[in-house]
N, C-alpha and C positions, 0 to 999 in steps of 0.2 A: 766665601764658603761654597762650594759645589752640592749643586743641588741636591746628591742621593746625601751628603751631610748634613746639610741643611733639611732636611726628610726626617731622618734619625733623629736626629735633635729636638724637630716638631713631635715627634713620636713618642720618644721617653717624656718630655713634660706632659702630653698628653696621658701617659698611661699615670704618672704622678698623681697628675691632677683627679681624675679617674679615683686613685688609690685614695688619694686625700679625701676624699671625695664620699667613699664607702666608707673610711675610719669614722669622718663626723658624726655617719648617720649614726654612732654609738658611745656618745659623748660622757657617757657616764661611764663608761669605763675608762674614763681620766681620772675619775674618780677611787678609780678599786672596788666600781660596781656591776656587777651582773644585770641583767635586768630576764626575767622571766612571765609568763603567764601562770597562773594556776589553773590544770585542767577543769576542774570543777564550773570555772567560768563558762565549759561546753558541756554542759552536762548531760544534754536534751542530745548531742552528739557522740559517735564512737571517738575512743583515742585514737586513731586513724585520720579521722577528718580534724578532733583538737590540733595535731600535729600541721597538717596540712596548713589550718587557718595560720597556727604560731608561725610557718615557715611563710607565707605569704605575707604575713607582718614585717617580716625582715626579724625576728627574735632567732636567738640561738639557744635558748635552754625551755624548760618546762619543769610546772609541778605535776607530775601525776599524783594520784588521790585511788584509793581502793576501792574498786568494786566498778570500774567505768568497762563499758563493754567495748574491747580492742576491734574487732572489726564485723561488718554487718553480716559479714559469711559466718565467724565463728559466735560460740555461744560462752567463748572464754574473755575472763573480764582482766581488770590490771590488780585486783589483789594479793598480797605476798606469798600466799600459799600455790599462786600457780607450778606448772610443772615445767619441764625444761625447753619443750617443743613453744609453750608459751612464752616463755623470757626470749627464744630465737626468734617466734617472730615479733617480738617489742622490738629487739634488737634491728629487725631488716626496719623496718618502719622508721624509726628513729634516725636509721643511717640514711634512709633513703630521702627523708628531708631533712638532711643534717640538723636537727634536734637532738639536745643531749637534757635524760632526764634526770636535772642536779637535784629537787629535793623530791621528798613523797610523804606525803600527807593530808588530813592531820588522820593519823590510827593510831590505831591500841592494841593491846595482846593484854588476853586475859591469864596466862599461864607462861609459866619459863620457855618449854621449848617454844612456843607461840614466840614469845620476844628472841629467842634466838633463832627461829624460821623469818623474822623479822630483817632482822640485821644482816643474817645471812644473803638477804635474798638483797636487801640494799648494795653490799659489797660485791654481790658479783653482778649487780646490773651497773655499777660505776654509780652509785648513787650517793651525792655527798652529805645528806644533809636528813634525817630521819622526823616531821613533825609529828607533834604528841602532845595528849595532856592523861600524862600518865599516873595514877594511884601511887602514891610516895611511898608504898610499901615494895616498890618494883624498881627504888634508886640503887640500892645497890647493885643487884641482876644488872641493871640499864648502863652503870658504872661499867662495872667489868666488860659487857659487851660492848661500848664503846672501843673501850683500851684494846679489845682480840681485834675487833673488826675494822679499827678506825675512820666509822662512821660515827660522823654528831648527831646529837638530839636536841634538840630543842622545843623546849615546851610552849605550846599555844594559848594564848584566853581568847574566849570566848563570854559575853556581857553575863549576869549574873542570874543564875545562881550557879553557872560553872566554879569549879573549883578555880580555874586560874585567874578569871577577871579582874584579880587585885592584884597589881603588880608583885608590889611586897611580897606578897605568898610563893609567888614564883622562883623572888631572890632567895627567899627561906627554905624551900627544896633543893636549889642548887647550888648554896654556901658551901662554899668547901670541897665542891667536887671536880672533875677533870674538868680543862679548859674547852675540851670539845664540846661539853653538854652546858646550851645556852638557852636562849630564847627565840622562838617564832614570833615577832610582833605583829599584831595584828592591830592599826588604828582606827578602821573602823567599827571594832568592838567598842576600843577604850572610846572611842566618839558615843556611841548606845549608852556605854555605861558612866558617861558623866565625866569621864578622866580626858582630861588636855594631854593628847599622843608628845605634843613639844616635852614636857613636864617628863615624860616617862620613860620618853628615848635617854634623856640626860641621867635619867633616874637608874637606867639599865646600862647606860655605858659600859663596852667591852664584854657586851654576854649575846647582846643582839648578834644572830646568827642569819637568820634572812628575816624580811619582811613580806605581809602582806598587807599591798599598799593602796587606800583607797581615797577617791573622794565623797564624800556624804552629800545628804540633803536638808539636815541637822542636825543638831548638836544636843546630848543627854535628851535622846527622843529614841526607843527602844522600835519604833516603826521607820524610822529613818534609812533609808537604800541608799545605793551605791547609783554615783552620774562619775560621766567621764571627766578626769582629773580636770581640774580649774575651773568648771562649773559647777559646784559646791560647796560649803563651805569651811572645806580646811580647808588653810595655809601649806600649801604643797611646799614653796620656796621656802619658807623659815623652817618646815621639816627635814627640809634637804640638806639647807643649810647647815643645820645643829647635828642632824646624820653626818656631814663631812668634819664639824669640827669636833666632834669626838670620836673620831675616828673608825666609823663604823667602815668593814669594808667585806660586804658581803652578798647575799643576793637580796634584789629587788623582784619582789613575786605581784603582778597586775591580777588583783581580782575581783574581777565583775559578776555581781550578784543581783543583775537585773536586767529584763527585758531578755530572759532564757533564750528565746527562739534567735534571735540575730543580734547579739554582742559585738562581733568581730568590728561594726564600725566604732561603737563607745571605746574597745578597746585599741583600736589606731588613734584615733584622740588622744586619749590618753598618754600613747608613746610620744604624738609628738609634743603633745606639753612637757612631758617629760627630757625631750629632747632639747626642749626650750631653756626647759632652767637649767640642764646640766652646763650646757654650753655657758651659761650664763655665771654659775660657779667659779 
């Protein structure tokens, strides 16, 4: 072989290897999973620097959450009622560290146009996924605008005396209804609130729409916090597990609700354990 072919040759498997390389580092989406942060995990930060942190992680999506102040120059925050100069600059920030923001939550709207400034403002920021624990008197409105705007909703719990803490309650507001409107799971609630997340995932099959995924520091303890996944104690692996065999395929949202002021290492932790068992899948 001559050498400038023999070059080429070293080349392309290089860039290969390279490629393979950067796919691993996202081994869950072998899976049919997303994986994301929830901005709320920088709350003590602007969505400006959430983004920045998410993009130095190596993540490609984000939850934003209402009311986070977008950046230290302006006095404009990320809630849905912003105005248009606002959504453009989400929009420069978001492109500018290729972050894309798939869900937003958890909010509410106390009146119709309210949940239709809602929706609205999800659909034209590309936002797939609406979280909520919305008054069941708002299922139908929530119906409808589902089906106009083809954003999902899905409902969140939160430990008790939240309305949704009890799974069951959640499958009973949304029996019956379009396939886009599902669930937010949150297992570090059901961990506060006494409920085994294994038990509930299976229980919820085919409604789970993303999750918010934690590790604890124990179990049916309503002071129990969030540690960086595998040093706490759920079973991250047999949730994973049971997420893949019933086929959940949807986004994974990281959120760290401790130690405010610097997250971002608990939250690399966490990725790559998470990186650990997908591969392991």
């Amino acid at each position: 072989m001559k050498p400038t072919s023999l070059f080429l040759a070293l080349l392309m498997l290089m860039n290969i290897s390279c490629k393979e390389a950067e796919e691993n580092l996202h081994p869950w989406e072998d899976h049919g999973w997303k994986l994301a942060v929830q901005a709320w995990t920088f709350n003590r930060f602007t969505f400006e620097e959430a983004l920045e942190t998410a993009s130095n992680l190596g993540l490609k999506y984000i939850e934003a959450y209402p009311g986070q102040k977008i950046t230290e120059e302006s006095d404009a925050t990320t809630h849905f009622s912003m105005n248009a100069e606002t959504k453009n600059l989400m929009r420069e920030l978001t492109n500018k560290h290729d972050i894309k923001i798939i869900n937003y939550g958890i909010v509410a709207a106390g009146s119709e146009e309210e949940w239709e400034q809602l929706f609205a403002f999800a659909a034209d920021m590309g936002i797939k996924t609406i979280g909520s624990e919305p008054d069941p008197i708002w299922m139908d409105l929530i119906e409808s605008l589902v089906k106009k705007y083809d954003v999902q909703l899905a409902i969140h719990n939160h430990p008790p005396p939240t309305r949704y803490w009890n799974p069951q309650t959640v499958l009973d507001v949304i029996e019956g209804r379009d396939s886009r409107i599902g669930v937010s799971a949150d297992n570090g609630h059901w961990m506060r609130s006494g409920l085994n997340p294994i038990d509930v995932y299976k229980m919820l099959e085919g409604r789970i729409k993303y999750l918010h995924l934690k590790d604890m520091t124990a179990f049916d303890d309503m002071e129990a916090y969030t540690v960086p996944f595998g040093t706490g104690v759920f079973n991250m692996r047999e949730a994973l597990q049971v997420l893949k065999e019933t086929g959940f395929k949807g986004v994974i949202t990281i959120e760290h609700e401790w130690d405010w002021e610097n997250p971002a290492p608990k939250v690399a932790k966490s990725i790559e354990h998470l990186r650990e068992i997908s591969r392991d899948l």
